[in-house]
C-alpha positions in Angstrom: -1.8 -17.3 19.1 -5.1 -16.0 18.1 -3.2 -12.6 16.6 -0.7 -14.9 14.7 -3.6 -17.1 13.4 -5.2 -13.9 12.6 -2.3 -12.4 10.6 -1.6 -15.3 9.2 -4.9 -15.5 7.4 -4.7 -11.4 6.6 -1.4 -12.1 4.8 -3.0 -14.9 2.3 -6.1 -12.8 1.4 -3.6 -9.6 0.7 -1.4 -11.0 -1.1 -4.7 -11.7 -3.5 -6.8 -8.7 -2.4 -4.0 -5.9 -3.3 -3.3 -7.4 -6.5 -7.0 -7.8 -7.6 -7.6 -4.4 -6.3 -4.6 -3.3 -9.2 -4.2 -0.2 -7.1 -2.7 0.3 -3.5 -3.9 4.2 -2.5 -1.6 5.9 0.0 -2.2 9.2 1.7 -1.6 11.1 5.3 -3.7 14.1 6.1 -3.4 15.8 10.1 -6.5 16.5 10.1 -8.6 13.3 11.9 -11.2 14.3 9.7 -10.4 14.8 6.4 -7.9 11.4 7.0 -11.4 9.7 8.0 -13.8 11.5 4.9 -11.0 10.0 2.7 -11.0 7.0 4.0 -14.7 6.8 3.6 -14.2 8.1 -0.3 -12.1 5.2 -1.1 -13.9 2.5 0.3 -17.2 4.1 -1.8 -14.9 3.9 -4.8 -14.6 -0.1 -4.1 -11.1 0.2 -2.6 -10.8 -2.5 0.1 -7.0 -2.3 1.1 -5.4 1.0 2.0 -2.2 2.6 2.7 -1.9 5.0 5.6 1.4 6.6 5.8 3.2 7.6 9.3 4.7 10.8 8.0 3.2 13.4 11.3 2.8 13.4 15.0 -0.8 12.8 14.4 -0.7 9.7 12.4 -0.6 7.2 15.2 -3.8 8.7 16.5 -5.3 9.3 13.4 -5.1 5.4 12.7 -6.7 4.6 15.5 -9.5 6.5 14.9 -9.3 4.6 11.0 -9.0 1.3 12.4 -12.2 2.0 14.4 -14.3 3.6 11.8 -12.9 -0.1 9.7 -13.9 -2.2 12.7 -17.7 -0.7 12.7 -18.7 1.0 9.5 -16.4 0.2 6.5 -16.5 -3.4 6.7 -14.0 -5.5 4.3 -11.3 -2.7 4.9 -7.9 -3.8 5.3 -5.6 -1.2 6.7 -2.2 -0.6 6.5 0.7 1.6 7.6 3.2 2.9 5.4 6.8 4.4 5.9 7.7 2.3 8.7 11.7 2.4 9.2 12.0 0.4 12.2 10.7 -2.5 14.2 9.3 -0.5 17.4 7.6 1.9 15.2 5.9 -1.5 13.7 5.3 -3.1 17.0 3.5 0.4 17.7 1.0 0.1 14.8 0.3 -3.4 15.2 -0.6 -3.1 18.7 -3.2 -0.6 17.4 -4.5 -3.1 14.4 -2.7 -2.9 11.5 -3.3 -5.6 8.9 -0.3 -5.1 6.8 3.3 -3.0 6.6 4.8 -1.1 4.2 8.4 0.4 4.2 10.1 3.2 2.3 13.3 0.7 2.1 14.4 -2.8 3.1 14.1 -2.2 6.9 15.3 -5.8 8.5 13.7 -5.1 12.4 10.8 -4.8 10.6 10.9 -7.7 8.9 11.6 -9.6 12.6 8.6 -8.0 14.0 6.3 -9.0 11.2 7.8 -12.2 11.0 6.8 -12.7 14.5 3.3 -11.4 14.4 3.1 -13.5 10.9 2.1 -10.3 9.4 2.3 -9.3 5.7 4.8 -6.3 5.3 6.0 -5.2 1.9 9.6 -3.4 1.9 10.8 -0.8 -0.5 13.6 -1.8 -3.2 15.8 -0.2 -5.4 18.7 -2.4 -6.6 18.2 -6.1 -7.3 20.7 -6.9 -4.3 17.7 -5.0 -2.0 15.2 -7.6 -3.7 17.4 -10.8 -2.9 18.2 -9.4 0.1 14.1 -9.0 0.9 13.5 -12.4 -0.4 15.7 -14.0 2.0 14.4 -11.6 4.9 10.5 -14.1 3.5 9.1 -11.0 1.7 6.4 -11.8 -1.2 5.5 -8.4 -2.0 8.2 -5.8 -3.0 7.9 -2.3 -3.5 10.1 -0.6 -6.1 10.6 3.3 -4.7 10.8 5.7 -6.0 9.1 4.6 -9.0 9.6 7.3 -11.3 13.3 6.9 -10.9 13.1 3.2 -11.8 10.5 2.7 -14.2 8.6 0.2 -16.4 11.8 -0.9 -18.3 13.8 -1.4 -14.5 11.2 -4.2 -13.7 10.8 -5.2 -17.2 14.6 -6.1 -17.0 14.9 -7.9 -13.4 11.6 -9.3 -13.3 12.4 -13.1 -14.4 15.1 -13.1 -11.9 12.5 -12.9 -8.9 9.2 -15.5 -10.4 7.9 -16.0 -6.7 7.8 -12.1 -6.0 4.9 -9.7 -6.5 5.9 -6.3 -7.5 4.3 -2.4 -7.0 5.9 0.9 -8.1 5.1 3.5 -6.2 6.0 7.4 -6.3 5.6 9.0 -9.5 2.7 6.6 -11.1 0.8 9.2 -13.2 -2.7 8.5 -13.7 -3.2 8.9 -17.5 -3.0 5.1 -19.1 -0.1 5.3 -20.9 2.1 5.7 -17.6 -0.1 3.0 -15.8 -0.7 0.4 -18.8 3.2 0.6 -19.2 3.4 -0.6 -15.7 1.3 -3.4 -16.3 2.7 -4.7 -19.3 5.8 -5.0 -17.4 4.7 -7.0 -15.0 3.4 -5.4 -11.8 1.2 -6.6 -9.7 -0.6 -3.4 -8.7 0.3 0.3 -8.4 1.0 2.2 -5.2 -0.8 5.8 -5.8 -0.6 8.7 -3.5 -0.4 12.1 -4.5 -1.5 11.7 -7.8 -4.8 10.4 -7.4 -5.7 11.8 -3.3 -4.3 15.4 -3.9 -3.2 17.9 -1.5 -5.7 20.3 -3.2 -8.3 17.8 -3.2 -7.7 17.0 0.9 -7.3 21.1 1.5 -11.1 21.7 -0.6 -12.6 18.2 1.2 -13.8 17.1 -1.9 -14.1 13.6 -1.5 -16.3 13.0 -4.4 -13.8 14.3 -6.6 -11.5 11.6 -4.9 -14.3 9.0 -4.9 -14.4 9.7 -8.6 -11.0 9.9 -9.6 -10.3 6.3 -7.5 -13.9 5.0 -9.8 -11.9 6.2 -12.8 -8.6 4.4 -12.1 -9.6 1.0 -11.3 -11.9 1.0 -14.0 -8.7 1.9 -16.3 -6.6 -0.8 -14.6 -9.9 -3.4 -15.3 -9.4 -2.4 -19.0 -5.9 -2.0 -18.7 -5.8 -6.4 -17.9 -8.2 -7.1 -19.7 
């Protein structure tokens, strides 16, 4: 009971957090390490919810060691797991303390076991059937994947059909402001950035200033971005 209650509250203060934040960085790195120095780098930048994806045989271990370095240094983290595609794998993460969920596609075990642990999980959607369909599965948060392939004008099109629903492109947002403010103006509620903005190069050179920096630079964008 204590989880759900605690869950419960997670899900109301991310489902304001992520889309105050504007930005949603995701990211997976073997290297315990570097996945920590990043993780460092973001929350330095001001980030205060972040995407860890489960795409090795160390990422399981490696969010551990995140969800302790959360727990005692970077306080006001909220730390989530991306490309979940089933419900044990879910069950896995939240027994290790993950606040939220994210999925590559509409993944309905998932849905079950964060229903059950009254967890926030946000399912990837390509077709508006896939976005009713998560609706009815209780989703609030949608994200569209792969974004480049959708686009601005995909959401700009659908968007009044789904009022209640919260929306975040990810895959393919560039970071200049064109890409990002056209994004915006159709209605997102934030942006899911990877590769973009935590490079490969960047994670292979450990230059998490240059990550720090380039995280600085984009939210300040998306501030002027809304305003």
């Amino acid at each position: 009971m204590i989880s759900n209650v605690k869950y419960m509250n997670n899900k109301t203060t991310l489902l304001q957090l992520i889309p105050e934040q504007g930005i949603l960085p995701l990211y997976f790195n073997k290297d315990k390490e570097v996945t920590i120095e990043v993780l460092k780098a973001l929350y330095n930048a001001g980030v205060k919810a972040v995407e860890y994806t489960n795409r090795g045989e160390a990422a399981l271990e490696n969010f551990k060691a995140m969800r302790k370095i959360c727990d005692t240094e970077l306080k006001g983290m909220y730390l989530g797991i991306g490309t979940i595609k089933n419900g044990t794998m879910a069950q896995a993460f939240i027994d290790e303390g993950a606040d939220y969920l994210v999925c590559p596609g509409l993944v309905e075990s998932v849905a079950i076991v964060a229903d059950k642990n009254n967890m926030l999980w946000v399912p990837g959607c390509m077709t508006p059937s896939e976005i009713i369909k998560a609706e009815e599965l209780g989703a609030k948060f949608v994200k569209l994947f792969p974004g480049n392939i959708l686009g601005p004008g995909f959401l700009s099109a659908i968007k009044e059909l789904f009022p209640q629903l919260l929306f975040m492109p990810t895959g393919g947002v560039e970071l200049s402001k064109e890409n990002i403010s056209g994004w915006f103006k159709a209605g997102v509620a934030c942006v899911g950035m990877g590769s973009k903005l935590i490079s490969k190069p960047l994670m292979d050179a450990k230059d998490y200033k240059a990550i720090e920096s380039a995280t600085i630079e984009v939210l300040n964008l998306i501030r002027s971005i809304r305003s």
